[in-house]
TORGUFI-364506 format. One record per residue (C-alpha): residue in one letter; x, y, z; chain; residue number from 1. Coordinates in steps of 0.02 Angstrom, whole numbers, padded with zeros to 5 digits, always signed. Layout:
<nodes>
  r       u       v       w  c    k
  A       X       Y       Z  A  NUM
...
</nodes>
This chain:
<nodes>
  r       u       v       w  c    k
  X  +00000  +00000  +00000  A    1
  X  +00112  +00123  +00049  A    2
  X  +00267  +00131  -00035  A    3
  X  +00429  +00188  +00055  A    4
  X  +00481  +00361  +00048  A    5
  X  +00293  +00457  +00029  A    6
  X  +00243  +00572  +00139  A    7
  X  +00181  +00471  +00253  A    8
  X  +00335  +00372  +00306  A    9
  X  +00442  +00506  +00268  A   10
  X  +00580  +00534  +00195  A   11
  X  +00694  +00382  +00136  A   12
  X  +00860  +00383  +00243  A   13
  X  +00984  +00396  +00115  A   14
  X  +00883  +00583  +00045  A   15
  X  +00876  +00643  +00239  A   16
  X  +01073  +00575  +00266  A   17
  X  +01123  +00675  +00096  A   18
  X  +01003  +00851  +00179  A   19
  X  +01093  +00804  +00366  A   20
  X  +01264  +00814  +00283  A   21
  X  +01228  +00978  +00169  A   22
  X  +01133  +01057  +00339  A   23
  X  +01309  +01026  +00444  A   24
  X  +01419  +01083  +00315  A   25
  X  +01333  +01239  +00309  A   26
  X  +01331  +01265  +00510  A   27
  X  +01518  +01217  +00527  A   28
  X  +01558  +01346  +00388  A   29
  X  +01450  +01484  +00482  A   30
  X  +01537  +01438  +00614  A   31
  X  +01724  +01429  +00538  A   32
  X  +01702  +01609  +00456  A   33
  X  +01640  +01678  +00646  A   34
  X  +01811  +01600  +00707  A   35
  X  +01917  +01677  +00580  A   36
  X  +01839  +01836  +00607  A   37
  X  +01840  +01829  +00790  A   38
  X  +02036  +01787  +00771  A   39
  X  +02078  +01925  +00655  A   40
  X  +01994  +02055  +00756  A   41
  X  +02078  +01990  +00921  A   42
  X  +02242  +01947  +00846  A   43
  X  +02267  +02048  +00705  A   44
  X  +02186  +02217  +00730  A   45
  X  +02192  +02187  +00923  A   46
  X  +02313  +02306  +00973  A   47
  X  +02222  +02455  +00831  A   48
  X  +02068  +02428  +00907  A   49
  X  +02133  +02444  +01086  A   50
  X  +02213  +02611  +01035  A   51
  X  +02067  +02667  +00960  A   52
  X  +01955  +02632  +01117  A   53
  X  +02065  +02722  +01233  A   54
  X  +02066  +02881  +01116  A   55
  X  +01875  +02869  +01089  A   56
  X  +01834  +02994  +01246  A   57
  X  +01682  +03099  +01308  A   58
  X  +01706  +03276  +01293  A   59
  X  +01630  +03359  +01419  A   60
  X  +01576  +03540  +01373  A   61
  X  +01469  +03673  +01496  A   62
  X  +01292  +03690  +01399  A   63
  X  +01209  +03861  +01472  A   64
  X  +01009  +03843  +01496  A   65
  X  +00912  +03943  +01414  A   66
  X  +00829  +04011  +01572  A   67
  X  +00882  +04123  +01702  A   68
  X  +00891  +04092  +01883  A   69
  X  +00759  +04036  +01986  A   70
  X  +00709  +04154  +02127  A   71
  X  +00579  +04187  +02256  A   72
  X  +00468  +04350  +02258  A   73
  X  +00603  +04452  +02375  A   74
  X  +00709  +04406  +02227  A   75
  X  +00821  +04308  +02334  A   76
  X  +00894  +04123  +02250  A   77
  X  +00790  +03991  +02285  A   78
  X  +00853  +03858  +02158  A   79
  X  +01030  +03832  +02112  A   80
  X  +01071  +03713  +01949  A   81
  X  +01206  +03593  +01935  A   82
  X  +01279  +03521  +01773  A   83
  X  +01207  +03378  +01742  A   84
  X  +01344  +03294  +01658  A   85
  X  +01478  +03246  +01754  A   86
  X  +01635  +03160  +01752  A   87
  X  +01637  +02980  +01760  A   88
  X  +01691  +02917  +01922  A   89
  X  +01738  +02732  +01999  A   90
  X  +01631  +02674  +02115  A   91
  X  +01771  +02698  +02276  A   92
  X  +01780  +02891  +02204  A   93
  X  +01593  +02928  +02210  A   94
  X  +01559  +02856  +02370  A   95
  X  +01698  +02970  +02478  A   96
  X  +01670  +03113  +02360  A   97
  X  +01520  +03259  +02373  A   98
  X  +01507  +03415  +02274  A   99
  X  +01633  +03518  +02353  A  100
  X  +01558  +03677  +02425  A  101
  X  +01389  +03588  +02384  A  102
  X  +01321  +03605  +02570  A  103
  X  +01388  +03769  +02583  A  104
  X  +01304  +03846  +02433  A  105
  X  +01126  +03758  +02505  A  106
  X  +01176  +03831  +02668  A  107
  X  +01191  +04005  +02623  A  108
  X  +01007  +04011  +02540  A  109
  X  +00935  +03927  +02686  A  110
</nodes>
């Protein structure tokens, strides 16, 4: 009745052997041309790249706002603004280090 290799058997093991095969070779090749170019960016251009990470910096410029100060209705300060971008800082930095003259500057409007 049913004859081997139709649809409802599936397919005959030497056509799903010869589509196995093809399917790894394909894989192993993706896979080879990942590892060369895995190796020729760490190996080759390693030391390139590693300069050009280290120049690649943030410049950090002041950036006025377009309004003025903030002040109460005797015209006395009653908001001061910070910059809000910073230098970056380790972790050990940040926790010892405040705004220097940051309490004073709160403590003179208050």
């Amino acid at each position: 009745m049913d004859k081997p290799g139709s649809l409802q058997n599936g397919p005959e093991p030497v056509d799903f052997r010869r589509k196995l095969t093809v399917v790894m070779i394909l894989i192993c090749a993706a896979l080879s041309v990942l590892t060369i170019r895995l190796w020729y960016l760490q190996i080759i251009k390693g030391d390139e790249l590693k300069q050009r990470s280290e120049n690649n910096a943030v410049r950090f410029r002041k950036i006025q706002p377009l309004r003025g100060l903030i002040m109460d209705h005797n015209g006395d300060v009653s908001a001061i603004r910070f910059a809000l971008l910073e230098e970056p800082r380790t972790r050990d930095a940040a926790a010892g280090a405040g705004r220097p003259g940051g309490a004073d500057l709160v403590r003179d409007i208050a």
